[in-house]
C-alpha positions as CSV (number, residue, x, y, z in Angstrom):
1,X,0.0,0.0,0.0
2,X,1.1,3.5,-0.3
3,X,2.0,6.4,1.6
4,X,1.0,10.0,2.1
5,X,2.6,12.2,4.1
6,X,-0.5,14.3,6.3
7,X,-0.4,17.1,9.0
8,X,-0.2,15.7,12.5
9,X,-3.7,16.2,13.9
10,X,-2.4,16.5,17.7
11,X,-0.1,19.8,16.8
12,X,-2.2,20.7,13.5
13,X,1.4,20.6,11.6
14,X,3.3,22.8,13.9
15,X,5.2,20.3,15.5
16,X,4.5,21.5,19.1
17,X,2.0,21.0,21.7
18,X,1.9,24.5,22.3
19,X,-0.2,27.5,20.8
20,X,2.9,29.8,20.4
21,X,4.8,26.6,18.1
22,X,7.3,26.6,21.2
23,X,8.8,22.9,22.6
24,X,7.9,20.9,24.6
25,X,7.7,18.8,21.1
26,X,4.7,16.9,19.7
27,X,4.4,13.6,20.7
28,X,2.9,12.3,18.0
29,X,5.3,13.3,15.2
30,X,8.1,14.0,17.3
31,X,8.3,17.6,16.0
32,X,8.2,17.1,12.8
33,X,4.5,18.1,11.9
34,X,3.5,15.3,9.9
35,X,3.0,12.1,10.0
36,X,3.0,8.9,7.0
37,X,-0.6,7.1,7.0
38,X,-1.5,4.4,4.7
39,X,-4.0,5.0,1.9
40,X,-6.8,4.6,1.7
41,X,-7.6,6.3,4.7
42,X,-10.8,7.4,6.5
43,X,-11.1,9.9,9.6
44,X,-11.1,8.4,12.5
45,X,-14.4,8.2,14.2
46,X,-14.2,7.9,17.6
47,X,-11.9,11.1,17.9
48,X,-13.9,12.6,14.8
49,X,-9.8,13.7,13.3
50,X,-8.5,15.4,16.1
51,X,-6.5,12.5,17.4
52,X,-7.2,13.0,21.1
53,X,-10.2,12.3,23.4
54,X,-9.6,15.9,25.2
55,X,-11.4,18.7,23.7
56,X,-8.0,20.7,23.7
57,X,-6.1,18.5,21.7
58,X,-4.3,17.8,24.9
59,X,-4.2,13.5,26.1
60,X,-5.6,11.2,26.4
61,X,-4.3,10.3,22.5
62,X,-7.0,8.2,20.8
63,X,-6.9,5.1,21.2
64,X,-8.5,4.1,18.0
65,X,-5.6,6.3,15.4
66,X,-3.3,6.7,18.2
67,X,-2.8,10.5,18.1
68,X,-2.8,10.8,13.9
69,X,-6.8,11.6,13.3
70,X,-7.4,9.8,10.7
71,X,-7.6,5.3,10.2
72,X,-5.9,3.0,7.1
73,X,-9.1,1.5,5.6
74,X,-7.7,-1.9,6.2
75,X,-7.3,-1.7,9.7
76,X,-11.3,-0.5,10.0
77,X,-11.9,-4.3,8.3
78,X,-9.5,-5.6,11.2
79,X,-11.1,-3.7,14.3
């Protein structure tokens, strides 16, 4: 399967946790602002693309597309 390269949904691309794009570093994509995700990809539902469970984008990361907001279509078929 292919590739795509996609804005973190944790930091929204900045590659920090913080408003001001000041450390501490994302997490997620380890301050890099974007993450690889298989295609086809879907949103993911239970966090509804936001990759966290916290209305602040803050943790707990989703469980479901651990932190990247959106789910490979094969994994759904898996779940």
């Amino acid at each position: 399967m292919a590739k795509i390269l996609i804005d973190c949904a944790i930091c929204r691309g900045t590659g920090s946790r913080d408003a001001d794009r000041k450390p501490p570093v994302c997490s997620i994509c380890d301050g890099i602002g974007k993450l690889w995700v298989e295609e086809p990809f879907i949103q993911c539902n239970m966090c509804r693309g936001t990759g966290s469970r916290d209305r602040d984008y803050r943790p707990p990361i989703c469980g479901i597309c651990r932190g990247a907001g959106v789910v490979p279509l094969d994994r759904i078929n898996s779940i």
